[in-house]
C-alpha positions in Angstrom: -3.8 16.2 -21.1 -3.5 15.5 -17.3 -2.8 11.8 -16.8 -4.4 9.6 -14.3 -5.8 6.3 -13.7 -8.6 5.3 -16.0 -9.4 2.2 -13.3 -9.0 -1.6 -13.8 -9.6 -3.4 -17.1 -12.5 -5.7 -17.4 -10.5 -9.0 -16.2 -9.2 -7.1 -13.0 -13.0 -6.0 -12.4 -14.0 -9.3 -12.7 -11.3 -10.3 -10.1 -11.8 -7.4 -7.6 -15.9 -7.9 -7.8 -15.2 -11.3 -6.5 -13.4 -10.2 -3.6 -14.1 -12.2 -0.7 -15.6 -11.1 2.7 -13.6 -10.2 5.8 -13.2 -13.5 7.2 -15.5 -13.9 10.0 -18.4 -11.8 7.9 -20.7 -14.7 7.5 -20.4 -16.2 10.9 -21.3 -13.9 13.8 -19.7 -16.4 16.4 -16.2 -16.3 14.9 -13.6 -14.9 17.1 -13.2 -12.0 16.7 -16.3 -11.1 14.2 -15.7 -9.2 11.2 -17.1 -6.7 12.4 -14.7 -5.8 14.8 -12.0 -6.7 13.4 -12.2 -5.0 10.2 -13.9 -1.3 8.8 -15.9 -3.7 7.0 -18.7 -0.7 5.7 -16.1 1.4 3.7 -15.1 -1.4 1.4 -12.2 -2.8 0.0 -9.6 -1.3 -2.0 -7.2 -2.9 -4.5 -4.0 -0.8 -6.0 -2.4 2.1 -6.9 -0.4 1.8 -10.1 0.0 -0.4 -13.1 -1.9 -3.5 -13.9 -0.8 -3.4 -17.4 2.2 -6.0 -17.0 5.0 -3.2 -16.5 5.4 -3.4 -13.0 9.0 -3.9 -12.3 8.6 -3.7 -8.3 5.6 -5.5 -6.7 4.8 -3.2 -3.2 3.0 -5.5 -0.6 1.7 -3.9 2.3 -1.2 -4.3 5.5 -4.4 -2.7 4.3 -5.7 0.3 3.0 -6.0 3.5 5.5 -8.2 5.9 5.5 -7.1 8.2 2.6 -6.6 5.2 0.6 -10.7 4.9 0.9 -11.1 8.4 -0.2 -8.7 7.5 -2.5 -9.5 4.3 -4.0 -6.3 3.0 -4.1 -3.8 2.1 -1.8 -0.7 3.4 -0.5 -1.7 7.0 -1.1 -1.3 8.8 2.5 1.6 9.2 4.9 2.8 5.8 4.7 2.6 5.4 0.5 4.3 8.8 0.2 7.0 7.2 2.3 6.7 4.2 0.0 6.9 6.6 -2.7 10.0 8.0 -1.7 11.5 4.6 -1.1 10.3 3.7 -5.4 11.8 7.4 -6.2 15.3 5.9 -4.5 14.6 2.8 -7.0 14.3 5.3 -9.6 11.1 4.5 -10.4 8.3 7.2 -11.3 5.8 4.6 -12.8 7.2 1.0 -13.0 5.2 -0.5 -10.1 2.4 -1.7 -8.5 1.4 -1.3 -4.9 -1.3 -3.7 -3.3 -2.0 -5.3 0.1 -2.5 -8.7 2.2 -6.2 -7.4 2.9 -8.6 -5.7 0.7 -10.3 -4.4 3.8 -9.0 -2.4 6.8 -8.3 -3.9 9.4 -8.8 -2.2 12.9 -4.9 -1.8 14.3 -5.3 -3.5 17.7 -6.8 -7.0 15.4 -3.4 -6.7 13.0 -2.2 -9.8 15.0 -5.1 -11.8 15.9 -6.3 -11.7 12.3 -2.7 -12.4 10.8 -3.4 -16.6 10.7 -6.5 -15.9 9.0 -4.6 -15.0 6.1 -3.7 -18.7 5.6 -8.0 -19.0 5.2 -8.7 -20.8 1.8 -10.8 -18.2 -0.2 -8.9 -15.6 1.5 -5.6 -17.1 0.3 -7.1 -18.6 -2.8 -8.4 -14.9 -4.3 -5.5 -13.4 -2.6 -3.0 -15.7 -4.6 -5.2 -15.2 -7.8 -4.5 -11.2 -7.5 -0.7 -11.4 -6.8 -0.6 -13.7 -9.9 -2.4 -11.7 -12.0 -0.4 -8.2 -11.1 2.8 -9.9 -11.4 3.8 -9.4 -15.1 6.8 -10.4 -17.1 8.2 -7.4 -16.1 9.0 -7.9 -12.9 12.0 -7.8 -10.8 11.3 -7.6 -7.5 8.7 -8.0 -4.4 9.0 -5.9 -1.5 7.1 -7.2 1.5 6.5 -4.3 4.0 5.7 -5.4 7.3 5.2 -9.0 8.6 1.6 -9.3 7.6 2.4 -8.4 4.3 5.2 -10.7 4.9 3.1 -14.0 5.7 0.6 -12.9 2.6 3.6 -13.6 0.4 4.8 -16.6 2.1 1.3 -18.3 1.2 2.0 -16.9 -2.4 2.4 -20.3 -4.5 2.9 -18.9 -7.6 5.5 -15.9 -6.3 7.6 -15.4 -9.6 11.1 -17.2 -8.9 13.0 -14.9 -10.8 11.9 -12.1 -8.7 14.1 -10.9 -5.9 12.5 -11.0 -2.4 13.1 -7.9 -0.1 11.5 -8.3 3.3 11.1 -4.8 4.7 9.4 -3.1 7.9 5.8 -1.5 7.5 6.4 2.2 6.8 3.8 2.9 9.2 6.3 1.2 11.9 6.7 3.1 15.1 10.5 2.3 15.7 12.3 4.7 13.3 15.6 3.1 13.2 15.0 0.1 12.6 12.5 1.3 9.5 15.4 2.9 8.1 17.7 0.1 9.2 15.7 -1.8 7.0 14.8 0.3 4.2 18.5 1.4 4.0 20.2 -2.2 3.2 16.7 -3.0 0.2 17.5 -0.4 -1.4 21.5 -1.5 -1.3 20.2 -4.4 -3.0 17.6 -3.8 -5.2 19.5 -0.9 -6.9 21.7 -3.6 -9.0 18.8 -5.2 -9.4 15.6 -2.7 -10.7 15.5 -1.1 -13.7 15.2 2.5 -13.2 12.8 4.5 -15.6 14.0 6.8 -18.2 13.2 9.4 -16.2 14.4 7.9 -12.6 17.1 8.0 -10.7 18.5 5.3 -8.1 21.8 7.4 -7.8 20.3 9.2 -4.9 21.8 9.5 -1.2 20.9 6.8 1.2 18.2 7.1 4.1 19.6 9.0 6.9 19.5 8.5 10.8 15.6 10.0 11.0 13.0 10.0 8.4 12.8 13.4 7.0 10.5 15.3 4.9 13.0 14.9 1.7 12.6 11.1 2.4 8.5 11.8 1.1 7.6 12.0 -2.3 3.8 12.9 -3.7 1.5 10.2 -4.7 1.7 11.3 -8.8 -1.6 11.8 -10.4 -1.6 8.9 -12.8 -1.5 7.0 -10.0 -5.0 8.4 -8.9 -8.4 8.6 -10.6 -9.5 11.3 -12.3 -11.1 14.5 -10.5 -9.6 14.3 -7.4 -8.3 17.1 -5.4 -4.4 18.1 -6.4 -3.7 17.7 -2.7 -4.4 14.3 -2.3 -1.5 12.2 -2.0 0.5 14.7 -0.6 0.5 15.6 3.0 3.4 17.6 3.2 1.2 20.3 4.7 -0.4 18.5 7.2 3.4 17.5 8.7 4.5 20.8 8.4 1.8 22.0 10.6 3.5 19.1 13.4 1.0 18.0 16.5 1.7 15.0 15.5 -1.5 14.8 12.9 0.2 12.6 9.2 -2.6 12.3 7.2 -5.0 14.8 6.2 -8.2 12.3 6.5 -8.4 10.6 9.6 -11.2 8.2 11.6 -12.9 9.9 14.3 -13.2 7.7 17.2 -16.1 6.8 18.7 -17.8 6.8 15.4 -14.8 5.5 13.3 -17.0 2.7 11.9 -18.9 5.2 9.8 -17.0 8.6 9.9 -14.3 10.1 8.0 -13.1 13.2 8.3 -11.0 15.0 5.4 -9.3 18.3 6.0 -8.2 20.4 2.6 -5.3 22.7 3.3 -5.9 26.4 3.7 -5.1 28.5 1.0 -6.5 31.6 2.2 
């Protein structure tokens, strides 16, 4: 039988129904509103991969994109395949658990300005809640990509002490070299540390001078629910056709408060 992910178990669903609002949601003078700052109408979304305890590597990232919310889970287009690439360097193929400073999306140009918010007290509170409850006794390591996933684990007061602390740039970043830069020297020291899965391997070659399609691994099913499309969580098409285009959902703008657009390859 196909594996996937059956979903959260009743404690986590407790947890993720209590979610708290953008900040800003309830107060339509705050600067700037929730409802610019964040694509507050498609929801939040949690995770993508084990909430059982066996997480060995604890992913932190932004907030979910738009394939993750055609997803419903995180980490699942352009920039988790590259995060599933650096895992697969790990030699990890399950041991993990990806989730991200903000439940909700925020718009790109409000990354910064919303950043202090963070440090909110039921934003940190519920935020500090989740980490503790994904971080099992399994774990070995945190990797914080990007500096707002960076600051959410700085205001982490229960961050496991006995878990190494690699602080990484976003994989979405726009300066290539110094991604890899970055990328190239956690993995150097992780590897001693992380377990790799029986059916890993962290004896793989380093990350070159560009990021290359080799660099990319799929989003694996059981990460995903069940049902969706075979495609999803691997856009290797959609960079082979180049133009620039990563992802194959996107927001359309004007109308990227309400509008998704998902393209299925062609297999004609």
């Amino acid at each position: 039988m196909a594996e996937y992910d059956r979903g959260p178990g009743d404690a986590f669903a407790e947890l993720f129904a209590r979610v708290p609002d953008p900040p800003g949601a309830d107060a339509p003078e705050a600067d700037p509103p929730a409802g610019e700052a964040f694509w507050f109408d498609w929801g939040p979304v949690f995770y993508r991969g084990r909430l059982d305890g066996s997480a060995r590597v604890l992913v932190v990232a932004s907030d979910p994109g738009p394939t993750e919310r055609i997803a419903g889970r995180t980490l699942v287009g352009n920039a988790g395949q590259r995060v599933q690439g650096f895992l697969a360097r790990l030699g990890l193929t399950r041991s993990y658990v990806c989730v991200n400073a903000w439940a909700y999306a925020v718009r790109p140009s409000f990354a910064g300005p919303m950043k202090p918010r963070l440090a909110d007290p039921l934003q940190a509170q519920w935020r500090n809640e989740f980490y503790d409850a994904v971080a099992g006794p399994a774990l070995q390591a945190v990797v914080a990509m990007g500096g707002v996933a960076q600051e959410a684990v700085r205001l982490w007061t229960g961050r496991p002490a006995g878990a190494a602390l690699a602080k990484v740039p976003h994989p979405s970043s726009h300066t290539e070299s110094t991604l890899l830069d970055g990328w190239r020297a956690a993995i150097t020291t992780l590897r001693p540390i992380v377990t790799p899965d029986e059916d890993g391997d962290n004896t793989g070659p380093d990350y070159g001078t560009v990021f290359e399609e080799g660099d990319y691994r799929p989003v694996p099913a059981r990460d995903l629910p069940f049902g969706v499309p075979a495609f999803l969580g691997d856009d290797a098409w959609v960079r082979a056709l180049g133009g620039g285009e990563q992802n194959s959902v996107r927001r359309p703008v004007p109308d990227d408060r309400h509008t998704l657009i998902w393209k299925a390859p062609d297999r004609s």
